[in-house]
SEVEXTI-889995 format. One record per atom (N, C-alpha, C, O): residue in one letter; x, y, z. Coordinates in steps of 0.05 Angstrom, whole numbers, plus 5000, padded with zeros to 4 digits. Each point is the difference from the previous one (the first is absolute). Layout:
AXYZ
...
***
This chain:
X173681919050
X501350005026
X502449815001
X502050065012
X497949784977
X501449704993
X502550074984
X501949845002
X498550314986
X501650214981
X501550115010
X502449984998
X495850235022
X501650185009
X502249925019
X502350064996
X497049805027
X501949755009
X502849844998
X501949945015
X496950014952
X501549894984
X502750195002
X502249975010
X496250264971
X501750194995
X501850165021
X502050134993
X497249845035
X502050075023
X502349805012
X502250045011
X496449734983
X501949805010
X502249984982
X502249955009
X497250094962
X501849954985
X502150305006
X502349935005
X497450344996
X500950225014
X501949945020
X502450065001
X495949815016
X501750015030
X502449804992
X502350095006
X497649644981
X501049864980
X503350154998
X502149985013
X497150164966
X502650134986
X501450175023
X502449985004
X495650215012
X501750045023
X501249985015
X501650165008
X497649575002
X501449745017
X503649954984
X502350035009
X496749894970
X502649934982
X501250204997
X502349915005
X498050394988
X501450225003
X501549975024
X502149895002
X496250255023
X501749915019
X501449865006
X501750095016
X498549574975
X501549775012
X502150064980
X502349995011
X497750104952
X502450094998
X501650175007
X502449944998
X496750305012
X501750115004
X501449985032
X501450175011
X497949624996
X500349945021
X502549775005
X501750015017
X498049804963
X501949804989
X502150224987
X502349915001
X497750314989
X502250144987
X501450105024
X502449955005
X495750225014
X501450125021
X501649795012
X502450045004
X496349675003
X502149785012
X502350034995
X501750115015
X498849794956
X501549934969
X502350235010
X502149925010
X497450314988
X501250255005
X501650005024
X502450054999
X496349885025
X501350045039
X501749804985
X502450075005
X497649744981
X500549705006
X503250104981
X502250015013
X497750064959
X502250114995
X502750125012
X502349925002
X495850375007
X501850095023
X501149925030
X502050095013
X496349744993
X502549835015
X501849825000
X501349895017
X498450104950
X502749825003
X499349764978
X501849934984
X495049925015
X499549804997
X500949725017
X501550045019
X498049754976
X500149875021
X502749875007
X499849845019
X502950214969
X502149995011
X501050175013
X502049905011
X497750384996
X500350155018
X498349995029
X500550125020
X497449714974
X497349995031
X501749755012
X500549945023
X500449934951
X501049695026
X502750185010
X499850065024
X502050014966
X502850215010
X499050125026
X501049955022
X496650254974
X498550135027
X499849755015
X501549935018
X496949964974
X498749765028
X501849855016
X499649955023
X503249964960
X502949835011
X500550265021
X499150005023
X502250174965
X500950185018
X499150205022
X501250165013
X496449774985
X498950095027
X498949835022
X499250065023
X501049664959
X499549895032
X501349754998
X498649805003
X504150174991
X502049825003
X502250095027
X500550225010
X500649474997
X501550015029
X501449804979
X499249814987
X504850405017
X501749904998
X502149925018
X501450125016
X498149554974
X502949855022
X501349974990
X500049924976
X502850165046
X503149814999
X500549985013
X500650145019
X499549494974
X502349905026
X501950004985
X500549984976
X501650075062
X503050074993
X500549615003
X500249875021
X499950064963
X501049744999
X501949894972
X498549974981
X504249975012
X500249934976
X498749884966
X499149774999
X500950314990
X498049964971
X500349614997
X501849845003
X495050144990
X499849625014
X502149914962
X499250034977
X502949905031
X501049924976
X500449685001
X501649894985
X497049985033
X500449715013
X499249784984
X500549785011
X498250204963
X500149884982
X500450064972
X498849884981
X503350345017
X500650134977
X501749794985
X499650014975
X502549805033
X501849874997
X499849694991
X501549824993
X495050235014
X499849675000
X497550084974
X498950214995
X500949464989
X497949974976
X499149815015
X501449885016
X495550044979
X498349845010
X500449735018
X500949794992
X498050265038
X501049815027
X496950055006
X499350234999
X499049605007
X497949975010
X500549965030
X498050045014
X504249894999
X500249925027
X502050305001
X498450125014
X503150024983
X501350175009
X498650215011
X501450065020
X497050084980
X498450195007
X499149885033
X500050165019
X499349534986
X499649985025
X502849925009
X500249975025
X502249974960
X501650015014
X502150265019
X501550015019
X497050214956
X501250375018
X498349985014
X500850145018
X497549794988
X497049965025
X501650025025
X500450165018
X500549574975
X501949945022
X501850075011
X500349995024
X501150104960
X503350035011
X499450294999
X500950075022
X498150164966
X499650225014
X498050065017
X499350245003
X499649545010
X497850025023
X497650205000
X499050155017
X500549804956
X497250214989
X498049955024
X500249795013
X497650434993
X499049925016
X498049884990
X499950024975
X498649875035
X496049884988
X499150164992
X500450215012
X498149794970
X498250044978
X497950245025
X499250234999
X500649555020
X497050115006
X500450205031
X498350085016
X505749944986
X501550265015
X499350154991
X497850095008
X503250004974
X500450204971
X497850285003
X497950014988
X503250215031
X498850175000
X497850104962
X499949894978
X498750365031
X498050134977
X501950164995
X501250065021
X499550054959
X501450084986
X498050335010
X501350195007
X496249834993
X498650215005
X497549805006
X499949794987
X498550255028
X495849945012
X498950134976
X498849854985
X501350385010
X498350194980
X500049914976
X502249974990
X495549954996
X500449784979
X498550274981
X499549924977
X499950335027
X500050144976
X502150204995
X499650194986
X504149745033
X501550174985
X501449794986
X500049765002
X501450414979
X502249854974
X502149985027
X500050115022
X501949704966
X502249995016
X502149904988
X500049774992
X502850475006
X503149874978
X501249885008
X500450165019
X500949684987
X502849785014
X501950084994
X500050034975
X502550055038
X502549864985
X501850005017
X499450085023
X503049854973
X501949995022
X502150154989
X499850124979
X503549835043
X501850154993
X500549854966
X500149754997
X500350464978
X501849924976
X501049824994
X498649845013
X503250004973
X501149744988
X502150155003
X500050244994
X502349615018
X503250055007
X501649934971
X498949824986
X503250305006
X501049994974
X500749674998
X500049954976
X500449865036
X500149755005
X497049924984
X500249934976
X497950085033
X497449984999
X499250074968
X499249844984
X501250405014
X499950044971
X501249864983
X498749934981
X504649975023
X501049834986
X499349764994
X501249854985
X496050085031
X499549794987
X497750014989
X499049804992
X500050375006
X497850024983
X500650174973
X499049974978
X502350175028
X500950144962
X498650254998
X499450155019
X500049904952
X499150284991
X496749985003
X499049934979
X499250105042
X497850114997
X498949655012
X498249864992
X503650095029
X499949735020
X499849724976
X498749795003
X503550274967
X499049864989
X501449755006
X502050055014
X497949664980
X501449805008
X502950054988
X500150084977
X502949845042
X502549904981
X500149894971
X501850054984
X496049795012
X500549934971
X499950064980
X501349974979
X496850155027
X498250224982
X502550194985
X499850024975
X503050155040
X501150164999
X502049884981
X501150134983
X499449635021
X502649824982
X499049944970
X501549884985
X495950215006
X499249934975
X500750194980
X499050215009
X502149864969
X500050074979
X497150184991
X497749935000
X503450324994
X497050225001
X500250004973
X502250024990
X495149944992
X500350064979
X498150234988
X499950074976
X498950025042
X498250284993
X499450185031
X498849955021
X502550254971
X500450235019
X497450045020
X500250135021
X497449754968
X497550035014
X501549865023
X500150135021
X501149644981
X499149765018
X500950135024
X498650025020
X504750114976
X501550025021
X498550305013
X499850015025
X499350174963
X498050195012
X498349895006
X500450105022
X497649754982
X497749845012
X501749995028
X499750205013
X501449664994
X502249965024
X500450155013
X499749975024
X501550324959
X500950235022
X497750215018
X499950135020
X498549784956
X496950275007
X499049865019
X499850105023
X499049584972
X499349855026
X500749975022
X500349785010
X500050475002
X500750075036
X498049865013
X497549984999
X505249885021
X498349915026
X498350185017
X500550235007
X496949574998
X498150215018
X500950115024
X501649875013
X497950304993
X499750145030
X499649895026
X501250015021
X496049864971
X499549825017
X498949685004
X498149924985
X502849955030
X498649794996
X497749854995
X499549844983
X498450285044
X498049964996
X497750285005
X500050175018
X498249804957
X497950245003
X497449944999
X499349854982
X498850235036
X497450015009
X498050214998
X500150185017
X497849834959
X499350124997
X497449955002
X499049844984
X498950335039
X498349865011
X497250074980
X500350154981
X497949755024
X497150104993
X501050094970
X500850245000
X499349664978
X500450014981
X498049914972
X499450124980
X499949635031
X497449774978
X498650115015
X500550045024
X496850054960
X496950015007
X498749635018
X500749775001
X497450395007
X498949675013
X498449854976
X499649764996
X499650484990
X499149904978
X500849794994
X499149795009
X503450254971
X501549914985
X501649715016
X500949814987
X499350205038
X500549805018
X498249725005
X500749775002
X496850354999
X498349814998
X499149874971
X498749795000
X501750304985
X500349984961
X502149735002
X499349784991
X503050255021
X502649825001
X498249695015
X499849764993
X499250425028
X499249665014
X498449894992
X499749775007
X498850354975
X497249864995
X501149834958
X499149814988
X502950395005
X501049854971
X501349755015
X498849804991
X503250115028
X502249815015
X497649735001
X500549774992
X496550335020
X498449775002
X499949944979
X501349814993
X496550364984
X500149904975
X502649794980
X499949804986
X502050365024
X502149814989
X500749725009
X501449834988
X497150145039
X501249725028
X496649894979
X500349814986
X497850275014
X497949894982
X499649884976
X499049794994
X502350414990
X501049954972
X502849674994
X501149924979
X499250035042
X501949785002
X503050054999
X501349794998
X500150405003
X502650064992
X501749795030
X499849985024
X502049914953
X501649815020
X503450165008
X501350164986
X499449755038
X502350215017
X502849734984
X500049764996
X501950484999
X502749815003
X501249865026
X498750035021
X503949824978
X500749955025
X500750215018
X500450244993
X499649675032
X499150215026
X502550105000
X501249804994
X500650375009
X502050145013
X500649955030
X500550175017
X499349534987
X500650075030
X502250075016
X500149925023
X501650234966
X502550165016
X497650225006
X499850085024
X499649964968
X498550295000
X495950035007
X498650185011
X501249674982
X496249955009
X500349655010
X501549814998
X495550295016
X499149805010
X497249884983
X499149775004
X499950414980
X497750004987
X501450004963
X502349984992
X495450054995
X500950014966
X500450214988
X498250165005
X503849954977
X499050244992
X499850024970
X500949784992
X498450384987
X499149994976
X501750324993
X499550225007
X503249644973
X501850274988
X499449924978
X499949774990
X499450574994
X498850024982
X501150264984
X501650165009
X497449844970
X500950164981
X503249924987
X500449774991
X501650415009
X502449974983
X502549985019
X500150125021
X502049694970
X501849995016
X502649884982
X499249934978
X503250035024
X502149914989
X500749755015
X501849884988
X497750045029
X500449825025
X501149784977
X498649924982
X504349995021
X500949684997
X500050004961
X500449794988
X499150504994
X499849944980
X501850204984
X501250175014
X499249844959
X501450114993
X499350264987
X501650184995
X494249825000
X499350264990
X496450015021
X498749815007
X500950414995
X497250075013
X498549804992
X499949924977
X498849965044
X497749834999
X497350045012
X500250215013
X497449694989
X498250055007
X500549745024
X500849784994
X498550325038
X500849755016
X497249844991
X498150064986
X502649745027
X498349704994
X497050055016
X498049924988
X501750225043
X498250065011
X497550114973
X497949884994
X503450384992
X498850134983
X498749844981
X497650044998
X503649794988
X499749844978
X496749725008
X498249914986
X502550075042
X498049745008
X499349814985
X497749934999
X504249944986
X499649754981
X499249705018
X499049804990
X501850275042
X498849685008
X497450075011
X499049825015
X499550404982
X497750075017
X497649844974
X500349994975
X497349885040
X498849884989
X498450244982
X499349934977
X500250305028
X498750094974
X502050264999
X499650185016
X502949834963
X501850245000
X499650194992
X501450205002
X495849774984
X499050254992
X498550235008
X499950214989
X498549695041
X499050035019
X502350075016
X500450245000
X501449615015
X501650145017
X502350274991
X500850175015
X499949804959
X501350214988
X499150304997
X501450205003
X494949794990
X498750184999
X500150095031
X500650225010
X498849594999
X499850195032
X501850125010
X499650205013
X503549664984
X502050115009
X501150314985
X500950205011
X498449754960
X499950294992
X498050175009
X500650234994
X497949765014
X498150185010
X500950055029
X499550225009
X501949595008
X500450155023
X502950164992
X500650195014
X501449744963
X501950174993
X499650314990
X501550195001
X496349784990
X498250224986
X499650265021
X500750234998
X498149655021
X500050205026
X503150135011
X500250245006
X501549604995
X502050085005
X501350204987
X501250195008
X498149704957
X501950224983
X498450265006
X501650174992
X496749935016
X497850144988
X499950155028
X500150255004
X499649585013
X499450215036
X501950055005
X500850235003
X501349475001
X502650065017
X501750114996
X500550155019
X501249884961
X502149934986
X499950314995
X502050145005
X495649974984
X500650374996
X501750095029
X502250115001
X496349835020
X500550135029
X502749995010
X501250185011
X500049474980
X503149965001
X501250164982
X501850145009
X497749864972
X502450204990
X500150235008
X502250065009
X495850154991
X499750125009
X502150165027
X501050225003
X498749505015
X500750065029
X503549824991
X501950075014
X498649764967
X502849955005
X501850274976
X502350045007
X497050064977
X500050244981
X501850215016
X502250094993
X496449965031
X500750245020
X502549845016
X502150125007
X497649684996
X501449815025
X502949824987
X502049965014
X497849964960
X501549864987
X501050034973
X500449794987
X500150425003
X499350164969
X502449824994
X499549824985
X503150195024
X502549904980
X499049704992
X501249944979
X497249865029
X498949764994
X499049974968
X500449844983
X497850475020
X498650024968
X501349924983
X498449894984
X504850095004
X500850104978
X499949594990
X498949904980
X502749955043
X499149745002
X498249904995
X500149854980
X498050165032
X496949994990
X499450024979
X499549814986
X500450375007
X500150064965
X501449804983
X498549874986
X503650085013
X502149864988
X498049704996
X498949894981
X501350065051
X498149675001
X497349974987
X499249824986
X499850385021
X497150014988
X500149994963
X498649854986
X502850305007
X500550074964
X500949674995
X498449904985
X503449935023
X500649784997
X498649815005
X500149814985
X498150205037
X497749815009
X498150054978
X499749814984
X498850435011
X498250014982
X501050004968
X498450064982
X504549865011
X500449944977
X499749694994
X498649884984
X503150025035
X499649615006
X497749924992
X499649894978
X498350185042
X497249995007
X497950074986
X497649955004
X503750204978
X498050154984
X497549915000
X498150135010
X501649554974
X497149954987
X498249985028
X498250165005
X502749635011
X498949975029
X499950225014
X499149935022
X501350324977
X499450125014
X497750204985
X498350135013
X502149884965
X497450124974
X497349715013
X497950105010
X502249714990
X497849795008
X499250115031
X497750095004
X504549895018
X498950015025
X501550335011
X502149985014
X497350194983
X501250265004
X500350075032
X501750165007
X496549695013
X500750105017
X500949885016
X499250015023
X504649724964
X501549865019
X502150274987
X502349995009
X497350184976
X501650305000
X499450185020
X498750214996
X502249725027
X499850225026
X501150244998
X500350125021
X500449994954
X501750364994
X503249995014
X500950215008
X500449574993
X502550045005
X501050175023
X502250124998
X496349905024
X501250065029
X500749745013
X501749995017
X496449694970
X501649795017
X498149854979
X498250094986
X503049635016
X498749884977
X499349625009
X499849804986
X500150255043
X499349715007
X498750085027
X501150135018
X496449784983
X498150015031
X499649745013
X498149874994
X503450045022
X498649805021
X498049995016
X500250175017
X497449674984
X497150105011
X500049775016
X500149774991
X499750295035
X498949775019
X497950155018
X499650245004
X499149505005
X498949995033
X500050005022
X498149865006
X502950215013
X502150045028
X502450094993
X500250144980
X502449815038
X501950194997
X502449794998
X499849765006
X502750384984
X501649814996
X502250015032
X501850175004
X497549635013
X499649985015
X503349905016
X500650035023
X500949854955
X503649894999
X501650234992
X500050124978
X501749915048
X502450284997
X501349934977
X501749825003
X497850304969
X501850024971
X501050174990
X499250235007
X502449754978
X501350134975
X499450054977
X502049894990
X496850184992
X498549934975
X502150074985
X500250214988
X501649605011
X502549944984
X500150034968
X502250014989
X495350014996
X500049974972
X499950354997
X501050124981
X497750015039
X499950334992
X502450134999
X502149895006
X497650334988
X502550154980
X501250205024
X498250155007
X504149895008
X501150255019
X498350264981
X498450145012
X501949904971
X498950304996
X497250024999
X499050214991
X499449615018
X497350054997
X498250005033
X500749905022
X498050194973
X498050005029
X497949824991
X499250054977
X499549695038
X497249875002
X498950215010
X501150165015
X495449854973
X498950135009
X497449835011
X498949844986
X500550215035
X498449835009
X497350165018
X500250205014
X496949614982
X498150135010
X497049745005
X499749774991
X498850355024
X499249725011
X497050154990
X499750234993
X498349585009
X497650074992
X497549775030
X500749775004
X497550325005
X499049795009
X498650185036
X500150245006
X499349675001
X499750085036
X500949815010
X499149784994
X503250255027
X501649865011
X501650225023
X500350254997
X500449585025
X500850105023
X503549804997
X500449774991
X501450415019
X502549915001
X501950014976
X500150194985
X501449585012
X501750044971
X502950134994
X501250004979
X499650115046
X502150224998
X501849914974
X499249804987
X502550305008
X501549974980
X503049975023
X500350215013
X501649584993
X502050015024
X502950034978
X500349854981
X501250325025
X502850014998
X502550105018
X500750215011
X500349484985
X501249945027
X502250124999
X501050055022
X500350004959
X502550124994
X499950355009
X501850055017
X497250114978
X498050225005
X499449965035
X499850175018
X500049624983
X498650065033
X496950105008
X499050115020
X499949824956
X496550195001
X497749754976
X500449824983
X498250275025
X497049964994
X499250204980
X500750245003
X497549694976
X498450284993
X497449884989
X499749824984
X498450385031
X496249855004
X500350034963
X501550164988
X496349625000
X499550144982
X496849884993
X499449764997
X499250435003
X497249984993
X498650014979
X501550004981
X496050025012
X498849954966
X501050224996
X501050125019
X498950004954
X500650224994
X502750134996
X500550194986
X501049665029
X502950155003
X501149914977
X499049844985
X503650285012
X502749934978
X502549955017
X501450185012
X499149554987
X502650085014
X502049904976
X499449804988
X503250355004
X501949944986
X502649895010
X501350085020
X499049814972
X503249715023
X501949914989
X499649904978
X502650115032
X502550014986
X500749644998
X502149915008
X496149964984
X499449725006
X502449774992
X499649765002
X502650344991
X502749844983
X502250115027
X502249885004
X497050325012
X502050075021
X498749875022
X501149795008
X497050285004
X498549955022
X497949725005
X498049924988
X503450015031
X497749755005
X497450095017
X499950225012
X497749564985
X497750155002
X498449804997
X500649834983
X497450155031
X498149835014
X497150175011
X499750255003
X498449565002
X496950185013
X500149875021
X501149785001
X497550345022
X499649935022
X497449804997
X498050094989
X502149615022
X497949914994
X498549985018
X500849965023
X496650064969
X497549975021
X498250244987
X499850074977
X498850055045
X497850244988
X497649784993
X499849764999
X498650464995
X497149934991
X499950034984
X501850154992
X495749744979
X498750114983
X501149964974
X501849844998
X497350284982
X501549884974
X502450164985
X499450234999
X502549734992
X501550165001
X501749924970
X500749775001
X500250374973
X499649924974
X502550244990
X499850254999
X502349584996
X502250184999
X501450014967
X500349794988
X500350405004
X501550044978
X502750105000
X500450235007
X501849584983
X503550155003
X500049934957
X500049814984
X500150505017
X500850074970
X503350035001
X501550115017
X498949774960
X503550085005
X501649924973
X498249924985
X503850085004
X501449984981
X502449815004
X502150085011
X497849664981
X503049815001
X501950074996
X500250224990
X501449675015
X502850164991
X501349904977
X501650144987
X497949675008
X500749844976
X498450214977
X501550094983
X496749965016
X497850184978
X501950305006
X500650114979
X499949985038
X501850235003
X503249874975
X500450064976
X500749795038
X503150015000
X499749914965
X501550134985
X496949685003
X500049944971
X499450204991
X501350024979
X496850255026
X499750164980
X503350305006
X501450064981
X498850025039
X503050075009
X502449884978
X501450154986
X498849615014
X502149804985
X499250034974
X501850064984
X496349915008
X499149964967
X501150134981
X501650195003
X497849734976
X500250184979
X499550144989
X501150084979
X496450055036
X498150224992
X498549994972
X499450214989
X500249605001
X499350024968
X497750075005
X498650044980
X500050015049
X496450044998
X499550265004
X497650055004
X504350174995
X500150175000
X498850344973
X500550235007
***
């Protein structure tokens, strides 16, 4: 009797598994024909995105100037921005996407930014390989300023973020000095950056040489980078792919040079190699809370930014713009963060755990300028 049993369960067994393959094929199959998953995010943007323009001139108000920690509150002033906490919602509906942009850059406007918003200086140098000066032309300015793309990260994968951030605040990892133009709290930039040097470096956050056990806080910090390369980072390209394609060719360029520099260190710790859509994450706790400029980022690049945590409030304020835009766990918002100043509304409830991935400009403009030998 014991046998026979046997012998059905193991039956029903194989039948079970028949079905679930061909069931995983049929998926496999719908999943093909629609597109795969860069055509579902294309569907999903465009059917439930709300596009703005304000008719207001293109914010070109710190195009002219290189690093003023007090200038940004001094246009405060003298163009009588309103408060932070005026600043209409850009939209209430925190599950549509939403595009920004205003009227164009006036041929004035353009002139000072160059071929593909690149800096004046840039243009006076001596080209010595035809790549460089095409990098330049293909690198069209975006469309739009700022883009919101809602309900994007699983909660899963959200709560994965908060619960690695403790491990890492556990593991002992020590914060650099505070940014206080810009936070009121600490934040921890990590992974790859050109900041103040002459070839790709690993920032110092990453490295944790004053943390009492660095081997411990390094591990952890790669492991919460790990999540990122792996959940996030597919979904962003993904959604900037459709949204920002002339960026790619740049990207590429930096990335082939970063991972030539870098080589051995990044064969040791593979996942401060974020795949070359942006190659430096700032990770804090609350919001950066001081109207700034993030003066070291590149005009042709978008910050992409996204918050992880349960928390009430936070808006994202840009005063230049005239608007607010909510942004909640889950979301993507991408920000033209070298044009537009930008601040969070402070207050709200609850915990709230933010990531701005982005690319320096210095790590842009050295590999642009180079010599390409990493090629």
């Amino acid at each position: 009797m014991a046998g026979k049993k046997g012998k059905k369960k193991r039956a029903d067994n194989r039948k079970r598994r028949k079905r679930s393959s061909i069931s995983q094929e049929a998926r496999q199959a719908d999943y093909e024909k629609e597109g795969g998953v860069r055509d579902r995010c294309r569907e999903k943007v465009k059917n439930n995105t709300l596009y703005v323009h304000i008719p207001i001139p293109y914010p070109t108000h710190f195009l002219p100037f290189t690093k003023d920690r007090k200038l940004v509150q001094q246009f405060a002033v003298q163009e009588k921005w309103p408060d932070n906490h005026d600043l209409p919602d850009v939209t209430t509906n925190d599950r549509l996407n939403v595009f920004i942009r205003t009227n164009p850059p006036t041929h004035a406007q353009k002139q000072l930014m160059g071929p593909g918003e690149t800096g004046q200086w840039m243009l006076r140098k001596d080209w010595t390989h035809p790549e460089q000066l095409l990098a330049l032309k293909t690198d069209g300015v975006p469309k739009y300023l700022a883009m919101r793309f809602a309900e994007v990260f699983p909660k899963k994968t959200l709560a994965k973020l908060v619960s690695l951030w403790h491990a890492a605040l556990a593991a002992g990892v020590v914060f650099g000095e505070t940014e206080l133009q810009r936070f009121k709290s600490p934040a921890l930039h990590l992974a790859i950056w050109g900041l103040s040097r002459a070839e790709p470096a690993v920032t110092a956050d990453s490295l944790q040489t004053k943390a009492v056990d660095p081997v411990a806080a390094v591990a952890a910090l790669d492991r919460l980078l790990g999540v990122v390369k792996r959940e996030i980072v597919p979904v962003m390209k993904c959604l900037m792919h459709e949204h920002n394609l002339e960026a790619e060719r740049v990207n590429k360029l930096i990335h082939a040079r970063v991972r030539h520099v870098l080589a051995s260190i990044l064969k040791e710790r593979p996942n401060l190699d974020l795949g070359g859509l942006f190659f430096a994450i700032a990770v804090k706790a609350g919001s950066s809370e001081v109207l700034h400029i993030d003066w070291n980022d590149n005009l042709h690049k978008f910050a992409l930014i996204f918050c992880a945590g349960s928390f009430e409030g936070g808006e994202v304020c840009l005063p230049q713009l005239g608007r607010r835009i909510p942004l909640r766990p889950g979301s993507l918002l991408a920000l033209r963060t070298r044009l537009l100043a930008h601040a969070a509304i402070v207050g709200g409830s609850g915990f709230r755990l933010v990531f701005t991935c982005f690319t320096d400009s210095l790590l842009l403009e050295q590999t642009i300028a180079g010599d390409f030998a990493y090629l």
